[in-house]
C-alpha positions as semicolon CSV with decimal commas, in nm:
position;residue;x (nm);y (nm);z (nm)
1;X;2,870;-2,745;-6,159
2;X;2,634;-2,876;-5,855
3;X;2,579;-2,523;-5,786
4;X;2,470;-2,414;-6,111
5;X;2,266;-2,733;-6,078
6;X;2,106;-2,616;-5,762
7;X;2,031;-2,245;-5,899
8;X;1,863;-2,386;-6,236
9;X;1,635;-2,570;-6,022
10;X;1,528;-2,348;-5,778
11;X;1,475;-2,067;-5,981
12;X;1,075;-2,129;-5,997
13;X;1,078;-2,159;-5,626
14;X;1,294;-1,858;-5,604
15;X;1,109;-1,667;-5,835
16;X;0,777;-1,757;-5,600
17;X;0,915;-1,619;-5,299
18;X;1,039;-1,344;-5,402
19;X;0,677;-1,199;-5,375
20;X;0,689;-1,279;-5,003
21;X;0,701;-0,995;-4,799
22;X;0,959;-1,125;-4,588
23;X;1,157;-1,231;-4,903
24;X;1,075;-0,939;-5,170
25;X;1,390;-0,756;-5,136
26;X;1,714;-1,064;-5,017
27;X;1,607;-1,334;-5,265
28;X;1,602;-1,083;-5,572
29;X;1,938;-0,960;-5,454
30;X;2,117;-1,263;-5,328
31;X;1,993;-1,430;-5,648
32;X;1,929;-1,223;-5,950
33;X;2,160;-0,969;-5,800
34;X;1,862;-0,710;-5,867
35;X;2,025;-0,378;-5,763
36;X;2,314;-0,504;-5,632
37;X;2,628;-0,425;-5,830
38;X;2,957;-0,555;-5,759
39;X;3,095;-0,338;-5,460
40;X;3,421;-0,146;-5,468
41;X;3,690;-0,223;-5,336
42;X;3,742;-0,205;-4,950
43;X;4,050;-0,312;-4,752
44;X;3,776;-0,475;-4,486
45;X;3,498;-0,724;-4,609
46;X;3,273;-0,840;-4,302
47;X;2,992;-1,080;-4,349
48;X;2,726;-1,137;-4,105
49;X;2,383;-1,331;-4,124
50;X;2,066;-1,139;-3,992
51;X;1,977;-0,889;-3,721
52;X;2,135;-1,008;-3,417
53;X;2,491;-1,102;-3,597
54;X;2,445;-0,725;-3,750
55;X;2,447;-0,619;-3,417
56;X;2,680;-0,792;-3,218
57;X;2,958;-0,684;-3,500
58;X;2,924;-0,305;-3,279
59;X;3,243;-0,352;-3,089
60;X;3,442;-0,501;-3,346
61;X;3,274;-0,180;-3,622
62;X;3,405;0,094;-3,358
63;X;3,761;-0,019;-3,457
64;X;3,766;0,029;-3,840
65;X;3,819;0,433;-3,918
66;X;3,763;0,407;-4,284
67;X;3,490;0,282;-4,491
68;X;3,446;-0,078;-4,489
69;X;3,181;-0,387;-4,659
70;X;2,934;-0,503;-4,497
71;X;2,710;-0,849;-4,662
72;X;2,439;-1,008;-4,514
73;X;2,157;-1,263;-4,588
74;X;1,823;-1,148;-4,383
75;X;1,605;-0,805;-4,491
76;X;1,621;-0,752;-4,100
77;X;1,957;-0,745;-4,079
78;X;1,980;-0,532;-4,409
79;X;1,804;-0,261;-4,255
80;X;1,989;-0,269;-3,905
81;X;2,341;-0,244;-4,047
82;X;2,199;0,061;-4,260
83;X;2,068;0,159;-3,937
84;X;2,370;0,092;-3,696
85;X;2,682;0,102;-3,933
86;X;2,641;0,459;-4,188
87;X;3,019;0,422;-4,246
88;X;2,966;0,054;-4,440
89;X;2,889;-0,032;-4,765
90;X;2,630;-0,269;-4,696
91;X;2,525;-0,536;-4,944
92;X;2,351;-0,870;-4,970
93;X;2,569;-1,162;-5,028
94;X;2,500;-1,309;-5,308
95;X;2,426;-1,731;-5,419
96;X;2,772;-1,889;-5,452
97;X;2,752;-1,937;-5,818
98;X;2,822;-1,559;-5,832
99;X;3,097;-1,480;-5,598
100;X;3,393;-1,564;-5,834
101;X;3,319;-1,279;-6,025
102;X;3,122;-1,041;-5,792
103;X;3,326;-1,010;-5,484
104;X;3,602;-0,695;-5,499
105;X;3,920;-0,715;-5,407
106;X;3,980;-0,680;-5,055
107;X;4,281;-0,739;-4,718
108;X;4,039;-0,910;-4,474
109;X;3,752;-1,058;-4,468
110;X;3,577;-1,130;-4,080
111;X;3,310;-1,386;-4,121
112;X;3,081;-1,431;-3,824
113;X;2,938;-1,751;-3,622
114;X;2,841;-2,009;-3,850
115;X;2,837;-1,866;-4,219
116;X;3,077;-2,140;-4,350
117;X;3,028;-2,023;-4,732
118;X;3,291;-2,224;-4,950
119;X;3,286;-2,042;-5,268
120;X;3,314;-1,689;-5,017
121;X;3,629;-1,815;-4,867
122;X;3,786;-1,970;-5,150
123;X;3,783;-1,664;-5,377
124;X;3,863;-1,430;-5,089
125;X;4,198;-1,649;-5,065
126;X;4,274;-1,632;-5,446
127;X;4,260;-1,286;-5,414
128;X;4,514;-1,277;-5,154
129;X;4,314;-1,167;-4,859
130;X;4,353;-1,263;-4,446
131;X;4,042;-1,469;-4,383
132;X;3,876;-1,476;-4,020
133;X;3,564;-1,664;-3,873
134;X;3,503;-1,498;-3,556
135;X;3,183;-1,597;-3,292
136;X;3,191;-1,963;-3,442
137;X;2,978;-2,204;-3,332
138;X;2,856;-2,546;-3,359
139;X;2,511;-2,633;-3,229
140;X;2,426;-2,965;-3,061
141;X;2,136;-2,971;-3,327
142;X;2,410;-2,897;-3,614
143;X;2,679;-3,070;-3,511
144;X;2,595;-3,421;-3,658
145;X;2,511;-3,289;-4,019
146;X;2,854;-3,140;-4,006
147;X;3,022;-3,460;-3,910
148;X;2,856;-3,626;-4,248
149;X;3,030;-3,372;-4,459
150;X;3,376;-3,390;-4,304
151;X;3,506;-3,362;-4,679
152;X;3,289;-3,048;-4,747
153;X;3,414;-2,828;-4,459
154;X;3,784;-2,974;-4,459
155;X;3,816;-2,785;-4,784
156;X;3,637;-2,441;-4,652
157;X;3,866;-2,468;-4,382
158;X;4,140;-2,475;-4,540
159;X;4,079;-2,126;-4,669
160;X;4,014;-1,986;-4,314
161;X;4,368;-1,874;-4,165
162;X;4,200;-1,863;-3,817
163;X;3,838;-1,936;-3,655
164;X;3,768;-1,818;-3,274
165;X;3,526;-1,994;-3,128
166;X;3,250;-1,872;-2,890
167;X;3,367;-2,201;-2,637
168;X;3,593;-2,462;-2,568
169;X;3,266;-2,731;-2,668
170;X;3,326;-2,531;-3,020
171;X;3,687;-2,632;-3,034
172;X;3,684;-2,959;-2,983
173;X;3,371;-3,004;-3,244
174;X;3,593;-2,782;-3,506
175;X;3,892;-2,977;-3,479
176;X;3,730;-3,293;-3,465
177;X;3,569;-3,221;-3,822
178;X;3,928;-3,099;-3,937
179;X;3,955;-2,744;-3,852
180;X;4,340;-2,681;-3,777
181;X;4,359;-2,307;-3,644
182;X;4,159;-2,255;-3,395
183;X;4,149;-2,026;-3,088
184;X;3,900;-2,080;-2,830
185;X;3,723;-1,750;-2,752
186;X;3,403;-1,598;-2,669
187;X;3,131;-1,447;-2,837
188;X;3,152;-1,033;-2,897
189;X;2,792;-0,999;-2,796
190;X;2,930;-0,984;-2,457
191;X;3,075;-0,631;-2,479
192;X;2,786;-0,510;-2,602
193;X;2,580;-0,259;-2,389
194;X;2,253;-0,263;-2,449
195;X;2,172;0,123;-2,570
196;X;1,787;0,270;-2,469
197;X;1,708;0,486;-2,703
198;X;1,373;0,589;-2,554
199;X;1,275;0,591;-2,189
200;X;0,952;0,410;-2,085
201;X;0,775;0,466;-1,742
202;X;0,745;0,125;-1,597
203;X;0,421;-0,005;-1,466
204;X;0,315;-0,024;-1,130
205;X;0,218;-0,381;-1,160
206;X;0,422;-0,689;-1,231
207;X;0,587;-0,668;-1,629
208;X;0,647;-0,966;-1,808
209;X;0,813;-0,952;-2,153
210;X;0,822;-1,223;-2,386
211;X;1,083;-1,156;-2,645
212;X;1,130;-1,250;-2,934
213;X;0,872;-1,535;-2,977
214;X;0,794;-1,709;-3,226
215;X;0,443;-1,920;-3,385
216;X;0,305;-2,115;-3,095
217;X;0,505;-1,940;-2,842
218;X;0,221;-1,629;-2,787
219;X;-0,068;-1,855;-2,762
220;X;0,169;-2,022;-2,481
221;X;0,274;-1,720;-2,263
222;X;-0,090;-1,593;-2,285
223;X;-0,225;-1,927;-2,121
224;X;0,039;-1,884;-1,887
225;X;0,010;-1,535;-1,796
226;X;-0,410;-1,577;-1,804
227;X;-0,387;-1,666;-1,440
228;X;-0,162;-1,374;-1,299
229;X;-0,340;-1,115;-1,081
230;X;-0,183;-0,776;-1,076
231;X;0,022;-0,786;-1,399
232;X;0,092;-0,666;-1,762
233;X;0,224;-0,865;-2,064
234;X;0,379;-0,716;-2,375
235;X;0,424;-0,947;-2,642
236;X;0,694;-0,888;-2,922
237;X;0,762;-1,162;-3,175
238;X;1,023;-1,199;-3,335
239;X;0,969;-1,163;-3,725
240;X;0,804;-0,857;-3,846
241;X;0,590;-1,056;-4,102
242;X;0,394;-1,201;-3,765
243;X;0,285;-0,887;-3,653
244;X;-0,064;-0,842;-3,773
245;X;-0,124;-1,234;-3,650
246;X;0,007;-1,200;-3,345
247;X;-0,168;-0,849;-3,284
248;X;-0,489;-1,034;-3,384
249;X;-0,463;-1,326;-3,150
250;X;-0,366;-1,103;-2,819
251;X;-0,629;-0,886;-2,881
252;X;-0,901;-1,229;-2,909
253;X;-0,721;-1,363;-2,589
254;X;-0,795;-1,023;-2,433
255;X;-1,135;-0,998;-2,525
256;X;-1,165;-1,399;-2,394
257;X;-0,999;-1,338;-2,072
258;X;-1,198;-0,997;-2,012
259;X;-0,854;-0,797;-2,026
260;X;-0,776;-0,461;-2,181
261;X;-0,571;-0,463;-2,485
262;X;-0,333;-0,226;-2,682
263;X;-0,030;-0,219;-2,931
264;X;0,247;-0,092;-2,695
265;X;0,274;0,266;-2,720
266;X;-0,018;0,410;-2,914
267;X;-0,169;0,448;-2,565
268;X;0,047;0,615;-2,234
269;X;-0,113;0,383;-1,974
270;X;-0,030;0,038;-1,973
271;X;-0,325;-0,215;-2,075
272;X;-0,311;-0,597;-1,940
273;X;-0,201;-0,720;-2,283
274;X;0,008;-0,525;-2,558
275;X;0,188;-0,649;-2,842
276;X;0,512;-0,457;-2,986
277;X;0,415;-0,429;-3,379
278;X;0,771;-0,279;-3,444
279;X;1,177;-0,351;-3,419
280;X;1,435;-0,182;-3,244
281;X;1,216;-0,122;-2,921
282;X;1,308;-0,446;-2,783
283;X;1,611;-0,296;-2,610
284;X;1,384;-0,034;-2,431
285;X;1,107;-0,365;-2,299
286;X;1,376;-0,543;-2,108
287;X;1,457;-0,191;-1,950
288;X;1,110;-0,179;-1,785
289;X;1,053;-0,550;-1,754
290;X;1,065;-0,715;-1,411
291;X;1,042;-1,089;-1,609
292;X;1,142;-1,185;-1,956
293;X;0,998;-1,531;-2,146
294;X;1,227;-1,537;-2,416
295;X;1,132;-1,695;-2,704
296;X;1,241;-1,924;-2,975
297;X;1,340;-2,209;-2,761
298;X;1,008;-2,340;-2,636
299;X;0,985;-2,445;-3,037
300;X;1,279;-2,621;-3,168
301;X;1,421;-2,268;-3,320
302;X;1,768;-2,271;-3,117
303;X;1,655;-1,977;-2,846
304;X;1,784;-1,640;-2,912
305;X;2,036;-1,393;-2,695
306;X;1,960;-1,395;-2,307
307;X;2,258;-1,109;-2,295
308;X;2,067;-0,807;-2,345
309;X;1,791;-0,915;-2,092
310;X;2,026;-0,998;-1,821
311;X;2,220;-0,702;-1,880
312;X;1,916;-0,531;-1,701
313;X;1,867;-0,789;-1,403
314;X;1,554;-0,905;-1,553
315;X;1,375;-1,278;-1,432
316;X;1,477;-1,496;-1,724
317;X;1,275;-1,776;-1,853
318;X;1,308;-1,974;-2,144
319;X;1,243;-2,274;-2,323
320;X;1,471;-2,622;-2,320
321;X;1,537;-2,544;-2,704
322;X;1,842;-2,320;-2,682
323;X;2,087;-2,530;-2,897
324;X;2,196;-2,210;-3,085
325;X;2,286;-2,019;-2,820
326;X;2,442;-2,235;-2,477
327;X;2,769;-2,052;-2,530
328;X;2,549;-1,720;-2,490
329;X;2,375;-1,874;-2,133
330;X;2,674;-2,016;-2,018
331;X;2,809;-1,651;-2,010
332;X;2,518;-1,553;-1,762
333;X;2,385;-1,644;-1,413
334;X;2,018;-1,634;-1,265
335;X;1,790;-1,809;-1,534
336;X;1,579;-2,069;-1,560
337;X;1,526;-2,310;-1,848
338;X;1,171;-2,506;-1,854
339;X;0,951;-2,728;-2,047
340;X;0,651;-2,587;-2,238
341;X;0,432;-2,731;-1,967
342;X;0,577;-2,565;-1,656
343;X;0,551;-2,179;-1,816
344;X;0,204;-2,154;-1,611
345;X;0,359;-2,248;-1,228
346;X;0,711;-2,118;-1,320
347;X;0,537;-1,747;-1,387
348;X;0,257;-1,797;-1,042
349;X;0,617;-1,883;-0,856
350;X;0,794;-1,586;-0,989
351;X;0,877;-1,494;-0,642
352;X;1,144;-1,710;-0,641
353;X;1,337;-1,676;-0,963
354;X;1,659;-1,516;-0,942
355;X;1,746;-1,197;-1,103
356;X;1,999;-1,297;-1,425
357;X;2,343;-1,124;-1,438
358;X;2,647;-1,132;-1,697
359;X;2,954;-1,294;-1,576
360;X;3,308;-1,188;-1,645
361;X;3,343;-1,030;-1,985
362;X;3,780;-1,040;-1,989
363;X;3,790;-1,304;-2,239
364;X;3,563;-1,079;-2,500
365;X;3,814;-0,795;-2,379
366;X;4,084;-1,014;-2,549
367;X;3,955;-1,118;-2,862
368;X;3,825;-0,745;-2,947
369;X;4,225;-0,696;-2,897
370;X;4,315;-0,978;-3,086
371;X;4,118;-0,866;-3,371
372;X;4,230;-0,519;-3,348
373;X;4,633;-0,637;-3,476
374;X;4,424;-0,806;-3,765
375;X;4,246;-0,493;-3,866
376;X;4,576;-0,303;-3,827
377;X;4,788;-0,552;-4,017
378;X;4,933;-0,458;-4,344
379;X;4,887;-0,012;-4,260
């Protein structure tokens, strides 16, 4: 009943967004389930959020040899697991109030980091499926709101037969709020290799990166890097509906700071400034980056994945905000986190920032493993 509730009144603010670029094709799917039929049945149901979840599934993906379901929330991540995954159905999941009757009938379902949907576990488990939350985590920013609804997730959890957590920190928090199976892991992202699928000719001068940013972060890193002789900046935010802003704004910095400016790529050279008006070329930056500012964490967004920039040795610098992903840095070595303030002397002192590295990736070994007698279960 609160559900219905819930839809009934948002549907005018629903209805709104929709229109929204960024919006136009998840919210008529997820809630008017506008082209998006009930799926057939699959043996393996995996749900992931966005983009980077999407990705990080790779690992887990190369085990399944039959066709498989895919859901997720974000338009991003829509078009990567079309992109990454050929062998998936892939769907958006849909509001609550229509899971009972749109969800087929399916073995397992694998439910990644923090997507605790009740109404997705609870009907998985009346139709008699193994149900799996795998990458779970519990922010420092989240945790409290989770402790107020103690009652709320007591009864999702109860429908999960086993939740591996990215850390021991995400054990404790889950069994404190009444989780009962729980397996301390790690987070899959770390056997992923980062894959370049198109070779750039690095610079001659000093390359910094910053990664993923989002509003407020650009106008940041181009103060900062204003100052540095001898250097380039590409700039590549992080949500594709930014682009023509943040394309805009570097190319008014430029012009203010008497620098050459370009979108990256439509030129072979390399001008002072660029800005990356596309996705998937992220991957291919860090490979010719010497430093990387990584964004979402000099806001109060939670920071996104230093993985794939250490995985190339790149100077890592990021914000204090990285609530979302500390399991993620703790698995790496060599970076440096700072306060918005510092960005300017941290770059003109780059000299003496260490290069990043991953650490020891065994424990990822052993929940791929792990998950593999799940997948095989039942054949």
């Amino acid at each position: 009943m609160g559900a219905l509730v819930l839809y009934g009144i948002s549907l005018p603010f629903l209805s709104i967004l929709s229109f929204k670029k960024k919006y136009h094709h998840s919210l008529k799917r997820r809630f008017f389930l506008f082209d998006n039929p009930r799926p057939q049945p699959h043996k393996v149901w995996i749900h992931a959020c966005s983009f980077g979840e999407v990705r990080s599934l790779a690992p887990l993906v190369a085990l399944i040899h039959e066709p498989f379901l895919l859901t997720v929330i974000t338009q991003t991540g829509y078009q990567e697991a079309k992109r990454l995954y050929p062998q998936a159905h892939v769907a958006y999941l849909p509001f609550e109030l229509f899971l009972p009757f749109w969800a087929p009938r399916h073995a397992l379902l694998i439910v990644t980091e923090a997507e605790l949907w009740h109404i997705l576990f609870w009907k998985s488990k009346r139709l008699g499926a193994e149900t799996l939350l795998i990458n779970a985590r519990l922010s420092d920013r989240s945790f409290p709101r989770y402790q107020k609804m103690g009652f709320l997730y007591r009864a999702i959890f109860s429908n999960i037969d086993r939740i591996y957590t990215q850390s021991a920190r995400d054990t404790e928090r889950f069994v404190s709020i009444g989780a009962t199976r729980v397996s301390t892991g790690v987070n899959l992202k770390l056997l992923l290799v980062p894959e370049v699928t198109r070779h750039y000719t690095k610079s001659e001068k000093l390359v910094i990166l910053g990664a993923s940013t989002h509003e407020g972060e650009e106008e940041l890193i181009l103060r900062a890097f204003g100052s540095l002789p001898c250097a380039v900046l590409i700039l590549a935010p992080r949500h594709p509906e930014r682009f023509a802003f943040v394309r805009e704004l570097a190319k008014a910095k430029a012009l203010e700071m008497k620098k050459s400016f370009a979108l990256f790529g439509e030129r072979e050279d390399f001008s002072d400034i660029m800005v990356l008006d596309r996705l998937g070329d992220l991957i291919n930056l860090y490979a010719i980056s010497d430093i990387v500012v990584l964004g979402g964490a000099f806001i109060p967004a939670g920071g996104h994945n230093p993985l794939e920039p250490a995985y190339f040795g790149c100077k890592l610098i990021s914000g204090i905000h990285v609530f979302n992903q500390i399991p993620l840095f703790e698995m790496i070595e060599g970076y440096k986190l700072i306060e918005s303030d510092l960005l300017e002397s941290t770059l003109s002192t780059h000299e003496l920032l260490p290069n990043s590295s991953i650490k020891e990736r065994r424990g990822a070994v052993e929940l791929l493993e792990t998950l593999r007698t799940h997948l095989h279960k039942g054949r």
